[in-house]
C-alpha positions as CSV (number, residue, x, y, z in Angstrom):
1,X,0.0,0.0,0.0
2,X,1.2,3.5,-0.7
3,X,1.2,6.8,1.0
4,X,-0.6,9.8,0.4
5,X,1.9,12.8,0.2
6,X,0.6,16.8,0.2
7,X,3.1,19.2,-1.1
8,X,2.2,22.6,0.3
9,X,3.8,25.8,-1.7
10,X,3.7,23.2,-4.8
11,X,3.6,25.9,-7.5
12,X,6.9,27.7,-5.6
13,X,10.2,26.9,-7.3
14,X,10.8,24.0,-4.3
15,X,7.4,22.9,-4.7
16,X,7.6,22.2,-8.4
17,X,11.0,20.4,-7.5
18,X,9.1,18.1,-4.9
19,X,7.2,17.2,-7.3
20,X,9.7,16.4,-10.1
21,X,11.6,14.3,-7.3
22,X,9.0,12.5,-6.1
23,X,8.2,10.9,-9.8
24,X,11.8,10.7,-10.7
25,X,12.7,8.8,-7.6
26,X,9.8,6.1,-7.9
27,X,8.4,7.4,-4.5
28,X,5.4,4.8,-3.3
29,X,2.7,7.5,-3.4
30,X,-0.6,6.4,-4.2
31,X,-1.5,10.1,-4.1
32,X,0.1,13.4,-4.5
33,X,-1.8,16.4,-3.4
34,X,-0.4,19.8,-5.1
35,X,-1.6,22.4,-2.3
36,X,-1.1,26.2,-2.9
37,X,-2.8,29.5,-1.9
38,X,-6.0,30.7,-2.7
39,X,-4.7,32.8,-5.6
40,X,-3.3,29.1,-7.6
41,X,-6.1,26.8,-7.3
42,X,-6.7,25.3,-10.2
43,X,-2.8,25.7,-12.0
44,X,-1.3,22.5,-13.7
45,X,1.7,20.8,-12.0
46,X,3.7,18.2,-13.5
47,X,4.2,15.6,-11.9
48,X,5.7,13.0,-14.0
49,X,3.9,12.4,-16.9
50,X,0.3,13.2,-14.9
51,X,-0.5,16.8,-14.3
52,X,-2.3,17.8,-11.2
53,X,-4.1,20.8,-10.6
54,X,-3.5,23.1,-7.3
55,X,-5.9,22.9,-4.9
56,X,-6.3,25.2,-1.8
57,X,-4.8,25.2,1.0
58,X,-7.1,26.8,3.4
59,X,-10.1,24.1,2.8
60,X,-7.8,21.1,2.5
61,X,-8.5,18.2,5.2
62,X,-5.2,16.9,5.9
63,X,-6.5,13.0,7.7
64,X,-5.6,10.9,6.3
65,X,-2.4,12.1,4.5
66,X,0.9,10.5,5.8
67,X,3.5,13.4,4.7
68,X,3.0,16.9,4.3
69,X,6.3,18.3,2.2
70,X,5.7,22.4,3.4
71,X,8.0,24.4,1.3
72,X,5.6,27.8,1.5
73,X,7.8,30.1,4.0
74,X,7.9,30.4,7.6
75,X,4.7,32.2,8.0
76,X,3.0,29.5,6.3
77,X,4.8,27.1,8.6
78,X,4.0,28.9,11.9
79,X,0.4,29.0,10.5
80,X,-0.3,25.3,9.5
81,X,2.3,23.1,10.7
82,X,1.0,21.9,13.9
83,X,-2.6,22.2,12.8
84,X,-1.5,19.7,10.1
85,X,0.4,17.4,12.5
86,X,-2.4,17.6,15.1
87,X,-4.4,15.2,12.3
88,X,-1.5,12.4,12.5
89,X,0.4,13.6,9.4
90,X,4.2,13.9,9.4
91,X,5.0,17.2,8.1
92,X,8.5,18.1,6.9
93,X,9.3,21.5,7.0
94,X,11.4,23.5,4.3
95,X,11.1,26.9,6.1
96,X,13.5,28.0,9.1
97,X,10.6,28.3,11.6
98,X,10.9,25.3,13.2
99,X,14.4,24.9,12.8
100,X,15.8,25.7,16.0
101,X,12.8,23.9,18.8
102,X,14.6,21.7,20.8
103,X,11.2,19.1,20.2
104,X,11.9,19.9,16.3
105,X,14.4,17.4,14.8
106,X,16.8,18.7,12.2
107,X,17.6,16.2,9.6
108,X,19.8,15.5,6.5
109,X,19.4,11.6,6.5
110,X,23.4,11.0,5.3
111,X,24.1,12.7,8.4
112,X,21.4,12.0,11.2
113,X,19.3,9.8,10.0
114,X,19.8,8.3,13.7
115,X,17.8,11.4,15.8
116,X,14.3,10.2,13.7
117,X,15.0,6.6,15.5
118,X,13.8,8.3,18.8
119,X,11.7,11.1,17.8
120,X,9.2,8.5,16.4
121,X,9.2,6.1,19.4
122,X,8.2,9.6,21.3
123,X,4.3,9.1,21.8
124,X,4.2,13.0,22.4
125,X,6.5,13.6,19.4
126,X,5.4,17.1,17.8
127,X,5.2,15.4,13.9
128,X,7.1,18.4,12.7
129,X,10.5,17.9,11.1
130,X,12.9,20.5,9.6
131,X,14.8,20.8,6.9
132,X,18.0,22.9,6.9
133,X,19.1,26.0,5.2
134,X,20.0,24.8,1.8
135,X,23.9,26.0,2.2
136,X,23.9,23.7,5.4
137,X,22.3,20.7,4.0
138,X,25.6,20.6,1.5
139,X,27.9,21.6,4.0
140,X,26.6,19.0,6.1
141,X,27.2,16.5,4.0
142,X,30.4,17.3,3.1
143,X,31.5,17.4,6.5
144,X,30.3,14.2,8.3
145,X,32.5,11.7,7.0
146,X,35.7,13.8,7.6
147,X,34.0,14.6,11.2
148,X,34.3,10.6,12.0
149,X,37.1,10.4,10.9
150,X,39.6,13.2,12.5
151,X,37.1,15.6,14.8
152,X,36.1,18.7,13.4
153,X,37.3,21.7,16.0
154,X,36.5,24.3,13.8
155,X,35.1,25.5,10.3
156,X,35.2,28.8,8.3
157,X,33.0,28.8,5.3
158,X,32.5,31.3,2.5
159,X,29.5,30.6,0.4
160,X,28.5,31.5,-3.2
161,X,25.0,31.5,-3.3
162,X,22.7,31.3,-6.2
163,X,19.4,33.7,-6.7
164,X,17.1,30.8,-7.0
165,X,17.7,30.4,-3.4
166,X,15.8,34.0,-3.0
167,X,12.7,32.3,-4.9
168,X,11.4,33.2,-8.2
169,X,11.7,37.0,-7.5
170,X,15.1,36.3,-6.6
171,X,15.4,34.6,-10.6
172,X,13.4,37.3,-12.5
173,X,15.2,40.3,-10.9
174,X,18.9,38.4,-12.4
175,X,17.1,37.8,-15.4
176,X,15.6,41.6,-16.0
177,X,18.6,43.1,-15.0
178,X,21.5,41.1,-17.2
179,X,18.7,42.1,-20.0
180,X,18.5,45.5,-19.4
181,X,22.2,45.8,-19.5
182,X,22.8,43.8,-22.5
183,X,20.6,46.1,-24.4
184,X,22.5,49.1,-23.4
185,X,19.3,49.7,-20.8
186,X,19.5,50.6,-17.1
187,X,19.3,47.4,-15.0
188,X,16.7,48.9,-12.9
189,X,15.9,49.1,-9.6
190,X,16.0,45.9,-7.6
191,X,13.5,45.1,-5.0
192,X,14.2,41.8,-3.6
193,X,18.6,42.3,-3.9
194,X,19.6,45.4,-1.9
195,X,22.2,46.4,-4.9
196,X,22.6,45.5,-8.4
197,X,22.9,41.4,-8.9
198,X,23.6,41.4,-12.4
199,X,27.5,41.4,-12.7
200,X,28.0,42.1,-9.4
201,X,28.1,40.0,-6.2
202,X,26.4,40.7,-2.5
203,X,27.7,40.0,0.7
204,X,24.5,40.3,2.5
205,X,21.8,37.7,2.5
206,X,19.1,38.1,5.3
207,X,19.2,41.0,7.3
208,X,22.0,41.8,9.5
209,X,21.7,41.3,13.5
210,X,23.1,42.8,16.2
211,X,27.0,41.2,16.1
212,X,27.5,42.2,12.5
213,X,26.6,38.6,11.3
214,X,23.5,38.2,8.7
215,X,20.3,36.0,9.8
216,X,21.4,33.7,7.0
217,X,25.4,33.4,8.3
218,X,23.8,33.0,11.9
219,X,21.6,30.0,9.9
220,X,25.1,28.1,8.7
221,X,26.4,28.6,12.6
222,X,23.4,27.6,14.2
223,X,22.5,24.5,12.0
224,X,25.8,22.6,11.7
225,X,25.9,22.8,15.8
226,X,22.4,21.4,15.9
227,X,23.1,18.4,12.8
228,X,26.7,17.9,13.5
229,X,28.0,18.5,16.5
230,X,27.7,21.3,19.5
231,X,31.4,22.1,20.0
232,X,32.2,22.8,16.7
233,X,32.8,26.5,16.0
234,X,31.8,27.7,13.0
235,X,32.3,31.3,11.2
236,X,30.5,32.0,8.2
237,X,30.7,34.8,5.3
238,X,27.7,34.7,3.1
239,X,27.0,36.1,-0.3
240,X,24.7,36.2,-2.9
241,X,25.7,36.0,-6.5
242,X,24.9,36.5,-10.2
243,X,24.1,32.4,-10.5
244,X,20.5,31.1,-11.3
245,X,21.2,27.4,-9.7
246,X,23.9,26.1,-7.6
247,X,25.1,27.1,-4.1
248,X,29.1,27.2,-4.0
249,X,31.1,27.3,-0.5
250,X,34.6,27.4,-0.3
251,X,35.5,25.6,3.2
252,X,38.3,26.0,5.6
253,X,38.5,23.0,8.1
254,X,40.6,22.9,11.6
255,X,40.5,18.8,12.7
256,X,41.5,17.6,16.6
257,X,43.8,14.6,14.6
258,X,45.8,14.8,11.8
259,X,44.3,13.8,8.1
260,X,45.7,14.8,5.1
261,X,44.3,15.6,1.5
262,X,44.5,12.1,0.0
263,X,43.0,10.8,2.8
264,X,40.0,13.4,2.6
265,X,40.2,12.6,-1.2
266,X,39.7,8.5,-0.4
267,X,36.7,9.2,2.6
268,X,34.5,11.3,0.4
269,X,34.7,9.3,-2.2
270,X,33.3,6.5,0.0
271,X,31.0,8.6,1.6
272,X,27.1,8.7,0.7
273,X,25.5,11.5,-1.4
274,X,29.3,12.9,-2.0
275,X,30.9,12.8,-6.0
276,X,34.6,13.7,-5.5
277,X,36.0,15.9,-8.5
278,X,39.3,17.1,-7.6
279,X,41.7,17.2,-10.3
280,X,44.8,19.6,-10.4
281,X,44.0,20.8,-13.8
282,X,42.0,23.8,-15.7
283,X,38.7,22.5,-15.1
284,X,39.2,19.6,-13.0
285,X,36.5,20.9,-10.6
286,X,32.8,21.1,-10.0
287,X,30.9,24.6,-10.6
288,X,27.0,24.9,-10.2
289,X,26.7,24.6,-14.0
290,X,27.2,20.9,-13.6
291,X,25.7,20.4,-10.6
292,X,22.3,21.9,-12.1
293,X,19.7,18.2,-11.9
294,X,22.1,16.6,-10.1
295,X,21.1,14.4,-6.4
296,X,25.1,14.8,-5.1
297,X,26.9,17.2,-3.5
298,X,30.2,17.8,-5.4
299,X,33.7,18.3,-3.3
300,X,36.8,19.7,-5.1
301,X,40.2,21.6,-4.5
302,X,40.8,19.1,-1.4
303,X,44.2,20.6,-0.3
304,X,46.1,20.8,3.0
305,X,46.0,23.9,5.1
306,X,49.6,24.8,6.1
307,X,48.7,27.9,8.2
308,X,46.7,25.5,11.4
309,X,47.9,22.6,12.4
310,X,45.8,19.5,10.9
311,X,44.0,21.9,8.4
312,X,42.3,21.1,4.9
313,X,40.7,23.7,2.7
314,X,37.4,22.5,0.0
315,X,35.2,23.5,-2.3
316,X,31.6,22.2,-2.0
317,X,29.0,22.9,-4.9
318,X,25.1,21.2,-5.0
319,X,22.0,21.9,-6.8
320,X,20.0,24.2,-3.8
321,X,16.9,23.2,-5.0
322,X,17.4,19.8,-4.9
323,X,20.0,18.5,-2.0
324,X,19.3,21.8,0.0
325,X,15.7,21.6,-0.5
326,X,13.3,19.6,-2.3
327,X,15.6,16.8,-2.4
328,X,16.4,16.0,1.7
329,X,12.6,16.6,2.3
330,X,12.1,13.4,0.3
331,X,15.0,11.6,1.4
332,X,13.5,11.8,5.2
333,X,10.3,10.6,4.0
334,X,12.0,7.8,2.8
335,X,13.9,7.0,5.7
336,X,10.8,6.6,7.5
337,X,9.6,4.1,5.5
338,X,12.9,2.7,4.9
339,X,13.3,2.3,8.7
340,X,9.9,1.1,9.4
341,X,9.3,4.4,11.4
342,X,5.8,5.5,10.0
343,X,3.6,3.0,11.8
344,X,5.1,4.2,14.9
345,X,1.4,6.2,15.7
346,X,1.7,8.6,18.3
347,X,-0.3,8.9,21.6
């Protein structure tokens, strides 16, 4: 028997992904529900070769439906999240909302897949589980298997972050601007970019807070303590740039033991969810462009760090839409089922 599944924001960019996913990977759905606002009822949604039409949120009767895949913003989240779960369903979250509750788990299954073991077996279990920030999720994954391995003490990442990741706003306001200039026009005004994204790069994303850190650097921080480990200290640069797909992070690693690049090289390689392409030679590295479609994250430029004792220095690339987003939400869903976790009701 299969499971009904209910993607909420379905006609967002992550929604339309979730859907794509779901018939690529074979998911055992015997139903997909394309949810959306008021405003969408009634759009057309591929989802495979079927095409479902959006139906309303706001009227929909969630019992019944084993996963809700929310990927409609935090306010959506705070709105409908526990209403949903209150009917048995197990929602998984895209937004940051519920990120950071203690009762919340934060997942990406290569990493810890382990925490949903115990959070079913809870009978008072909230049914809400969080996806990370979409530059975590890669990081993340990257990080784990070299984290076994030698003990991560402390990380300093730069990311290269792509507009999609800002939504479809984010997408047309690249897209009008690179036109305008091409044509010898003024880019325009942006309103969703505080300066010009078109040739240019930002290092703000989120607003800032009080320690000079932006809400999404605070994000990275926060996250990889919660997923990975809580003694790990973590420093974090984040910038938006003139890329439609693709988040990019160039990662500086401090390890407790020693390791050195080709032993990095030989981990990763072995390590789930991870293509290694790391070869000293024009080209011989991931970019988004490749990445584009693609379930892995990509790790290149795996070098030792000569200015820290036991030091490596990476580059990390993945498709944000997919392994940062629409991708993991399906991946926990599946490791429910693959663990024999779903029939685990709760009180």
């Amino acid at each position: 028997m299969g499971y009904r599944v209910a993607v909420v924001g379905a006609t967002g960019n992550v929604g339309r992904e979730v859907l794509a996913i779901l018939a690529e990977r074979k998911f055992p759905a015997d139903e997909v529900i394309a949810l959306a606002s008021s405003r969408s009822i009634g759009r057309e949604l591929s989802y495979g070769d079927k095409i479902l039409k959006a139906k309303n949120l706001d009227d929909f009767d969630f019992t019944g439906v084993d996963f809700a895949i929310m990927s409609a913003g935090g306010a959506i989240s705070k709105e409908w999240a526990q209403r949903i779960a209150a009917t048995g369903c197990i929602v998984i979250d895209n937004s940051s909302y519920w990120r950071y509750h203690s009762d919340v788990p934060l997942v990406v299954p290569e990493v810890n897949a382990h925490v949903l073991d115990a959070f079913m077996a809870n009978p008072k279990r909230t049914n809400i589980i969080a996806n990370p920030n979409c530059s975590t999720a890669q990081l993340v994954v990257a990080l784990k298997p070299l984290h076994d391995a030698a003990k991560i003490k402390r990380i300093v990442v730069s990311t290269y972050q792509s507009v999609s990741g800002a939504g479809k706003e984010g997408v047309d306001e690249l897209w009008n601007q690179t036109k305008g200039i091409f044509v010898n026009d003024s880019p325009g005004q942006g309103n969703k970019f505080p300066k010009q994204i078109a040739f240019n790069v930002i290092p703000q994303i989120d607003v800032f807070m009080e320690d000079g850190y932006t809400k999404e650097e605070w994000k990275v921080l926060a996250e990889t303590k919660k997923i990975l480990d809580p003694k790990i200290r973590v420093t974090c640069t984040a910038v938006r740039v003139p890329v439609f797909v693709g988040h990019s992070e160039a990662v500086n690693i401090e390890f407790e033991n020693p390791i050195t690049a080709d032993e990095a090289r030989e981990i990763l390689r072995e390590a789930p969810g991870i293509s290694v392409l790391d070869k000293r030679e024009p080209g011989g590295y991931a970019t988004p462009v490749e990445c584009v479609g693609e379930y892995d994250t990509f790790v290149s430029r795996i070098r030792e760090d000569d200015t820290v004792e036991n030091g490596l220095a990476m580059w990390v690339v993945s498709d944000n839409l997919r392994k940062g987003a629409a991708l993991n939400t399906i991946q926990i869903a599946e490791t429910l089922i693959e663990r024999g976790l779903l029939d685990k009701k709760a009180a």
